[in-house]
N, C-alpha and C positions, 0 to 999 in steps of 0.2 A: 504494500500500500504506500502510495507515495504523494503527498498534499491531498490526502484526504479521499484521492481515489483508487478505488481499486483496478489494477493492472490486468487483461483480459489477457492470459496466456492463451496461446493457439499450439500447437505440435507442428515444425515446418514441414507441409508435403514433399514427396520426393519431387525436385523441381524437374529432371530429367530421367524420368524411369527408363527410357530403353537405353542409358550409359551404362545401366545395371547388368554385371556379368556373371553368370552362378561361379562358384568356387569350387563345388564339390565334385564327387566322383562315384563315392560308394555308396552304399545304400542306407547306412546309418542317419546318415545328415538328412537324405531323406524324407524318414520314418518322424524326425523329428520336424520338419516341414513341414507336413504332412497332416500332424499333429496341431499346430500351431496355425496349419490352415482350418480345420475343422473349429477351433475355439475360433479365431476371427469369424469364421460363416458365425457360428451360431452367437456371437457377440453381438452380432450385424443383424440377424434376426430378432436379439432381443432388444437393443434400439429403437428397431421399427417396429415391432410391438408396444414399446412402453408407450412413442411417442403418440399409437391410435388410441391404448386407454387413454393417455389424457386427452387427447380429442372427444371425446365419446365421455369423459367423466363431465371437463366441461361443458358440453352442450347438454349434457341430461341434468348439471346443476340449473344451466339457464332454462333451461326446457320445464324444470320442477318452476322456478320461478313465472315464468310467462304463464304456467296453468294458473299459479295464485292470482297474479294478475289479471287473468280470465275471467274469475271467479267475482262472485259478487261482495268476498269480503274486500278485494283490492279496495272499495271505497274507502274503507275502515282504517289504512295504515297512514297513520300520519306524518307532517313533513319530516318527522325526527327518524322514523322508521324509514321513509322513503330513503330520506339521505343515509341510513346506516346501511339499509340494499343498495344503495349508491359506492357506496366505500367497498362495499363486500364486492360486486362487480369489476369493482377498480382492479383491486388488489388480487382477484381470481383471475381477471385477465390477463396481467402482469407478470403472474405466477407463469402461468400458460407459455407468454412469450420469451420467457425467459429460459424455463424448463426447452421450450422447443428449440432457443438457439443453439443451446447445449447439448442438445442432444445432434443438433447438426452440425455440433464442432465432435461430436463423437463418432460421428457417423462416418465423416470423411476421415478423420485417422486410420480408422478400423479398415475403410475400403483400402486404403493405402497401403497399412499392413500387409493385407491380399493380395495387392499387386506385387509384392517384393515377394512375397512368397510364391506365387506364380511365376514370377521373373527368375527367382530362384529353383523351382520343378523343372525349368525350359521349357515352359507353356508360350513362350514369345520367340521360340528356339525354330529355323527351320529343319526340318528333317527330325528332329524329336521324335514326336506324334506323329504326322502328314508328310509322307513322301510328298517334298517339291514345297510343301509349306509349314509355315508356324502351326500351333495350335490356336493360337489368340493373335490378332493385330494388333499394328498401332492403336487403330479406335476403341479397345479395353485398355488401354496404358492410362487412357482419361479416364476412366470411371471413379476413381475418386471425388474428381469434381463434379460428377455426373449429379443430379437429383437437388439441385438446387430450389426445384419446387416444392421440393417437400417441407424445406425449410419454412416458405414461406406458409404454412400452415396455421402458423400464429395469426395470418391474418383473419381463419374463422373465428379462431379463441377470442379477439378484439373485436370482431363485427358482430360477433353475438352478446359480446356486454354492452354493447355500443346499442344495438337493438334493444336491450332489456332495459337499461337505465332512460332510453327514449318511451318506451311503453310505461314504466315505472312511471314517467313525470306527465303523461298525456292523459293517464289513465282515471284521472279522478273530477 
């Protein structure tokens, strides 16, 4: 922390994947590749899992909310309550956006990791795998950076408080 802010570390992507040379030979190093690919797949799985529950946890909190809203007790909540679902929105949306950047700065590590490990199998090797070709092109060397939509998911988490706290204040 440095004047008061906090420092956003990142992990730096490999800037040039195809300078990446495998070293090995036998089959041990492998095994442990191998190994080490499987925990990134399923790493990378659970990522994009966690980041749909929260998708799905928020919209079914604002979705509980709009039903109250719905209802004919929403008359009943006063400014003080209005502006505490006010705050609670704020701050669940936030949560949301924040969680989901995070998760897309884990995201892209993890595919990274993959590719070094693949670059390491000789997945990018010609003759490896495919007489006459690679296994993989150039155009998996990018998948790291691939899925940068996903990231932007946070922007349902925000449109849906944004919706809620607009129905919250219209509603009465």
């Amino acid at each position: 922390m440095k004047n008061g802010q906090i420092k956003e570390e990142t992990r730096p992507l490999t800037k040039d994947p195809g300078s990446i040379v495998p070293m090995h030979t036998d089959d041990a190093p492998k095994q442990s590749l191998l190994e080490a690919y499987k925990k990134h797949s399923a790493e990378l799985t659970a990522i994009e899992d966690r980041q749909n529950k929260l998708l799905l946890l928020i919209l079914g909190i604002f979705g509980a909310g709009a039903t109250l809203l719905g209802s004919s007790r929403a008359a009943s909540i006063t400014f003080y309550g209005r502006g505490g679902l006010t705050f609670l929105a704020v701050v669940i949306s936030g949560i949301g956006w924040y969680y989901n950047r995070e998760l897309h700065d884990l995201r892209r590590a993890v595919r990274d990791l993959l590719i070094r490990c693949e670059i390491a199998l000789g997945f990018y090797q010609k003759d490896v795998f495919l007489k006459n070709h690679e296994l993989y092109t150039e155009y998996e060397l990018k998948y790291a950076n691939k899925g940068g939509w996903v990231k932007m998911m946070y922007i349902i988490d925000v449109l849906a408080g944004i919706a809620f706290i607009v129905v919250l204040w219209t509603s009465w």
